[in-house]
C-alpha positions as CSV (number, residue, x, y, z in Angstrom):
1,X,-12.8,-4.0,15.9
2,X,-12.8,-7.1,17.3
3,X,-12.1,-10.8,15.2
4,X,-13.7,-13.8,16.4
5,X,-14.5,-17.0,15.1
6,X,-17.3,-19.5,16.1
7,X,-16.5,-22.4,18.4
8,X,-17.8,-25.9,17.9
9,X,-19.7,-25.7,21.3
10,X,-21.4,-22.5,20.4
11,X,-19.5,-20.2,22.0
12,X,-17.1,-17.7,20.2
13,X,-13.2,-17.4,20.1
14,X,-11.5,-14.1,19.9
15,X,-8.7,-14.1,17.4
16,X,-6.2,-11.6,18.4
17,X,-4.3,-9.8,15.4
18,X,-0.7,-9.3,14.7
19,X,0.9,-7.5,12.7
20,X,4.4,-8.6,11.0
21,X,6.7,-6.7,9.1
22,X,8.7,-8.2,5.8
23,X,12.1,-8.7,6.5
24,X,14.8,-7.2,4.5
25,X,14.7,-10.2,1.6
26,X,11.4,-10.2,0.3
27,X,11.7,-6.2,0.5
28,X,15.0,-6.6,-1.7
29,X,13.3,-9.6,-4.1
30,X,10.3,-7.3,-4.9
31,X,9.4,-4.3,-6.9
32,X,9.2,-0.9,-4.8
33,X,5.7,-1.0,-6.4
34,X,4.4,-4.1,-4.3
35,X,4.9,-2.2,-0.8
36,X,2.9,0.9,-2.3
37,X,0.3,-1.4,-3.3
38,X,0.1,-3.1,0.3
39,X,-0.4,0.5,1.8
40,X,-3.9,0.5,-0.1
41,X,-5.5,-1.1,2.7
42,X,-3.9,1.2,5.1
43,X,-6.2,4.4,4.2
44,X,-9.2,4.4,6.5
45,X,-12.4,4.4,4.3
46,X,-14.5,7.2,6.7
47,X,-11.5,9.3,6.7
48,X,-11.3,9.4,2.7
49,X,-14.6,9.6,2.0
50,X,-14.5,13.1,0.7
51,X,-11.0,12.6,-1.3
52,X,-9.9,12.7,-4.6
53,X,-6.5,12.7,-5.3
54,X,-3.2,10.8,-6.8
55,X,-0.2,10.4,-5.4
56,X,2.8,9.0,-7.5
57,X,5.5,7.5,-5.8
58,X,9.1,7.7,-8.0
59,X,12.0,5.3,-6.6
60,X,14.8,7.0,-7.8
61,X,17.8,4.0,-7.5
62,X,16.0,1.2,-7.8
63,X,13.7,-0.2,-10.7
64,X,12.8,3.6,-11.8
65,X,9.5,2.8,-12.6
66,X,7.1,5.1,-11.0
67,X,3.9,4.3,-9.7
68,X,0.8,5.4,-8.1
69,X,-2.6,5.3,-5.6
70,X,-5.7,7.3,-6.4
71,X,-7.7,8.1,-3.8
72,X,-11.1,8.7,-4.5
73,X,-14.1,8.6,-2.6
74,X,-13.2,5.9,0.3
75,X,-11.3,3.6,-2.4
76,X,-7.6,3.0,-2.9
77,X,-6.7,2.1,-6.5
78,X,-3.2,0.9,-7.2
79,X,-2.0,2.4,-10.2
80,X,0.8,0.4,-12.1
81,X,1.4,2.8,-15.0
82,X,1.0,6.1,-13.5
83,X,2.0,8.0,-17.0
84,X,-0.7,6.2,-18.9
85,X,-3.9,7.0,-16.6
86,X,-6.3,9.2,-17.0
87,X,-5.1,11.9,-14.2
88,X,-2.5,13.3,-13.6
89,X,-1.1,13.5,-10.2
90,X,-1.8,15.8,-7.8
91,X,1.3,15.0,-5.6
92,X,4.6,13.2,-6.4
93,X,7.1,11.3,-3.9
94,X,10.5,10.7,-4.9
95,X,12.3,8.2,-3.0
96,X,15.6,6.8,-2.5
97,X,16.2,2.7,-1.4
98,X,19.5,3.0,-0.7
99,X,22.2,1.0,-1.5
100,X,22.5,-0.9,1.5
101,X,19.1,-2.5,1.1
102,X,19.7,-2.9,-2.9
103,X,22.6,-4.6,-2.2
């Protein structure tokens, strides 16, 4: 996919994209939870169309406050209180910061 923009002659400008990644501080001054939300737009649509699941994602050093993205049908939906939805998950992730980057 290609961005572009209109020009003022007409014509059209091709924006290219980048991509950056967070540095370590505003990884450290957020919740865990804001970098699993963030990874909603990563699932392609077409690939998930068929889907229906719900990962929950447990950070086991840091704020321990799990969370969670179902999957269903093409859409991402973050979930912020994983133990009061409606499903249960069907896989869970358990992961460790570490104390270098809580530090």
């Amino acid at each position: 996919m290609r961005l572009c923009r209109p020009r003022l002659d007409g014509g059209v400008e091709s924006l290219a994209a980048t991509r950056v990644a967070p540095t370590v501080e505003p990884i450290k001054a957020s919740e865990p939870g804001t970098f699993v939300n963030y990874h909603r737009v990563r699932i392609n649509p077409i690939k998930a169309q068929n889907t229906d699941a719900m990962i929950r994602f447990e950070f086991t050093d840091a704020s321990n406050k799990p969370v969670a993205l179902h999957v269903r049908r093409g859409v991402v939906e973050y979930i912020e209180d994983p133990d009061r939805y409606f499903r249960k998950p069907d896989f869970t992730i358990a992961l460790t910061l570490g104390e270098a980057l809580l530090e």
